[in-house]
C-alpha positions as a printed Julia matrix, in Angstrom:
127×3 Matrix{Float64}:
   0.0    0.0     0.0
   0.62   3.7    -0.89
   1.53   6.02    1.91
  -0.76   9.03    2.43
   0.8   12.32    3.55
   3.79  10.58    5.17
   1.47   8.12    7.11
   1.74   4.68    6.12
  -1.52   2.95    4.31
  -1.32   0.24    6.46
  -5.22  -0.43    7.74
  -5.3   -1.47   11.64
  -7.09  -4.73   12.94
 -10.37  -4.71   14.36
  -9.55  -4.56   17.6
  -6.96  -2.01   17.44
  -9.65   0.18   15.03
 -12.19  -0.25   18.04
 -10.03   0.7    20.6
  -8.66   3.76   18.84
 -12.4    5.05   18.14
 -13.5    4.75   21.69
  -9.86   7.08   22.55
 -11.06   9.78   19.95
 -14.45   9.8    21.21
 -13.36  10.56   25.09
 -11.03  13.12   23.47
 -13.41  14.77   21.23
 -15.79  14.79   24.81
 -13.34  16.5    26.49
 -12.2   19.16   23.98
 -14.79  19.02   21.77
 -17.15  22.01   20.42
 -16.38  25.35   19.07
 -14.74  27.15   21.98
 -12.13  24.47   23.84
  -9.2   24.04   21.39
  -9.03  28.2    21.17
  -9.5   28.52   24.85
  -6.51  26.18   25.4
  -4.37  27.83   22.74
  -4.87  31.18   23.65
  -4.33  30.17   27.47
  -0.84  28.37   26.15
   0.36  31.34   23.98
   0.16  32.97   28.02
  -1.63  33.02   31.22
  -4.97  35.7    30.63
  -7.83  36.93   32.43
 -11.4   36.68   31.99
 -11.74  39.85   29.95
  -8.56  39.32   27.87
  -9.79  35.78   26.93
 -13.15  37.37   25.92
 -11.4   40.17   23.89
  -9.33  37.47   22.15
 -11.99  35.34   21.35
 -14.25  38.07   20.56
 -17.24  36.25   19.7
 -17.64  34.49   22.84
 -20.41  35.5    25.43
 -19.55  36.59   29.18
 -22.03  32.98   29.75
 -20.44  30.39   27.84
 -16.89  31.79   28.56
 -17.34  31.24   32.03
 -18.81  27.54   31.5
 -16.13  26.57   29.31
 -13.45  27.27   31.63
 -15.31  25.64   34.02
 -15.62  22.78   32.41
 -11.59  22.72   31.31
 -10.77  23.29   34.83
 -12.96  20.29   35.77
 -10.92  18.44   33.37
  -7.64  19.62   34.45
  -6.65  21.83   31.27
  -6.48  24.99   32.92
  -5.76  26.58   36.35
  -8.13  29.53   37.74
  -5.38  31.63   40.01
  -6.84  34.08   42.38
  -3.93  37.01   42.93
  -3.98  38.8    46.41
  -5.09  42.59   45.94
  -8.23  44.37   46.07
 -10.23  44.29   43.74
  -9.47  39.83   43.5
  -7.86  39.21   40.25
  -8.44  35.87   38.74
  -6.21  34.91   36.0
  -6.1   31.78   33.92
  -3.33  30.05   33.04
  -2.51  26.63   30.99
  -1.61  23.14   32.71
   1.03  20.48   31.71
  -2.4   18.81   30.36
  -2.44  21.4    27.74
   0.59  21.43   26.79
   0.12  17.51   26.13
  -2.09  18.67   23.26
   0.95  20.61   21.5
   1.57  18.26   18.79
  -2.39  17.72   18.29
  -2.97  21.43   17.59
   0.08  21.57   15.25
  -1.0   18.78   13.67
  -4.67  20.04   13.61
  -3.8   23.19   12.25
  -1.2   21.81    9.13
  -4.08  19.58    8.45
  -6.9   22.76    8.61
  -4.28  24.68    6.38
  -4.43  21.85    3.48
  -8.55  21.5     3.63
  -8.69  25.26    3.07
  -6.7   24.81    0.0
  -8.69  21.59   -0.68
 -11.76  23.38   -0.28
 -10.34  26.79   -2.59
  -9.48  24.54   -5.24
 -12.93  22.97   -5.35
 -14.87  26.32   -5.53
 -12.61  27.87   -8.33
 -13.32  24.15  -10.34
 -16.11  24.52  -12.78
 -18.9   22.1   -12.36
């Protein structure tokens, strides 16, 4: 077999092909949905507050923001720091977790690079 992309075409057994869809589906319930994977790379890039995430992320509401780094929190992606002063400051920063996705995002972003090209050349193609 032909390899694809630098991946070899070699198609896993049955059990191997089972056991590899059940890890992708915990994964993609963990860090799944529109706002995770940007939450976690913006919070990587450097530790941010509440506001600064939102300003980043732009189209995010005050609501979901706030639920989605609850729920990465919960799953051990981020840390919520509370710094002494008055008024509290809470910043947000990134956990070793995260930074265990690295290679993931690179990969996921090479690959999102190549479908946007896929994609272009299909639009400019005359039916």
């Amino acid at each position: 077999m032909e390899a694809i992309h630098g991946y070899p075409a070699v198609l896993p057994g049955r059990q191997e092909c089972a056991s590899s869809l059940k890890n992708v589906m915990d994964a993609l319930y963990v860090i799944g949905g529109k706002w995770k994977l940007p939450l976690i790379l913006s919070l990587i890039q450097s530790p941010k507050r509440f506001n600064h995430i939102q300003n980043e992320l732009q189209a995010i509401s005050p609501k979901v923001l706030a639920k989605e780094l609850k729920d990465l929190e919960l799953n051990e992606f981020i840390r919520r720091i509370e710094e002494p002063g008055s008024p509290k400051t809470i910043v947000y920063h990134a956990t070793a977790h995260s930074l265990s996705l690295k290679n993931v995002l690179y990969e996921l972003g090479v690959w999102g690079g190549r479908h946007r090209e896929v994609i272009k050349k299909s639009i400019s193609r005359p039916l």
